[in-house]
C-alpha positions in Angstrom: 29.8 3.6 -2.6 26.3 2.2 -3.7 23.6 2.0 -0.9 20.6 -0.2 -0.8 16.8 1.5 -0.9 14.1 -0.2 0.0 10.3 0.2 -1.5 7.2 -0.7 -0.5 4.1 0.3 -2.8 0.6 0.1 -1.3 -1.7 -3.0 -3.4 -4.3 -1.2 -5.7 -7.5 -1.9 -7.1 -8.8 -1.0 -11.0 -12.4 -0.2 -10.9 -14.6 2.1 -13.1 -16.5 4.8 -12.7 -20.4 4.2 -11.6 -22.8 4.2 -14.6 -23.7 1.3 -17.5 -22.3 3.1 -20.5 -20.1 1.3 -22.6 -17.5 3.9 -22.2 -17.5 3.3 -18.2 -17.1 0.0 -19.1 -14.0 0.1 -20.5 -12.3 2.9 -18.5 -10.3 2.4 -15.2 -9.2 3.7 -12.2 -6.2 3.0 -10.1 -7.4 3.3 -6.4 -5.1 2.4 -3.6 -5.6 0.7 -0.7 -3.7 1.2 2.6 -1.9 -1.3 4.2 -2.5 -0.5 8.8 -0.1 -2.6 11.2 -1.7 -2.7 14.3 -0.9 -5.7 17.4 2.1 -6.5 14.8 -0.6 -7.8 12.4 -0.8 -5.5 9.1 -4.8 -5.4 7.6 -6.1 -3.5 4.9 -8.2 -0.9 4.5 -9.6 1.0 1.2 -11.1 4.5 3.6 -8.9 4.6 6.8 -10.3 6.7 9.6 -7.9 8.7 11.2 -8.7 7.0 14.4 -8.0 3.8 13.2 -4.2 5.3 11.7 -3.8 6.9 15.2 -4.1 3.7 16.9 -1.7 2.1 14.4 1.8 0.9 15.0 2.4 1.8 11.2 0.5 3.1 8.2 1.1 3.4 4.2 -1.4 5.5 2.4 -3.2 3.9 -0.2 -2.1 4.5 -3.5 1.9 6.2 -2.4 5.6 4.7 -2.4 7.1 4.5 0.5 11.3 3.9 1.4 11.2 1.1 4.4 14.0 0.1 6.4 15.4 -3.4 6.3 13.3 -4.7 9.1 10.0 -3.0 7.6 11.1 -5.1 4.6 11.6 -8.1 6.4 8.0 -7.7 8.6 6.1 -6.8 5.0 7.7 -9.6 2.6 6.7 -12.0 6.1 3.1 -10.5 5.6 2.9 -11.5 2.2 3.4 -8.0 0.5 6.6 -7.1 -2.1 8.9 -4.4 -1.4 11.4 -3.3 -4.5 15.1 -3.1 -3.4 17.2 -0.5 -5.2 20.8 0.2 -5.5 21.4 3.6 -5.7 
């Protein structure tokens, strides 16, 4: 019997590396940013302290999949972010 999977994958930025060369120009990054629920408000944050995940009702790592449940899903997609649902 097929089951439903849900995914939520943290929002990423492309930047380069630091310098004026033409090659650094042109070259790209992926760096992720992680998404913090806190007060039942989720915020970003591109360098989490671990105080700040500590105090959090939920956290996803910048720049990682994660497999929700259905009311994750429901709070995230409310929030304005896309989770990927997945019939396995």
């Amino acid at each position: 019997m097929p089951t439903t999977k849900y995914y939520f994958e943290t929002p990423y930025i492309e930047e380069g590396p630091a310098g004026y060369n033409k090659l650094h120009i042109r070259y790209k990054l992926r760096r992720g940013i992680s998404v913090i629920k806190e007060n039942g408000v989720y915020r970003e944050a591109r360098y989490p302290y671990i105080d700040e995940l500590n105090a959090a009702e939920t956290y996803y790592l910048g720049g990682s999949k994660y497999e929700v449940t259905l009311a994750e899903k429901a709070s995230l997609e409310a929030a304005g972010y896309t989770v990927t649902t997945e019939i396995v």
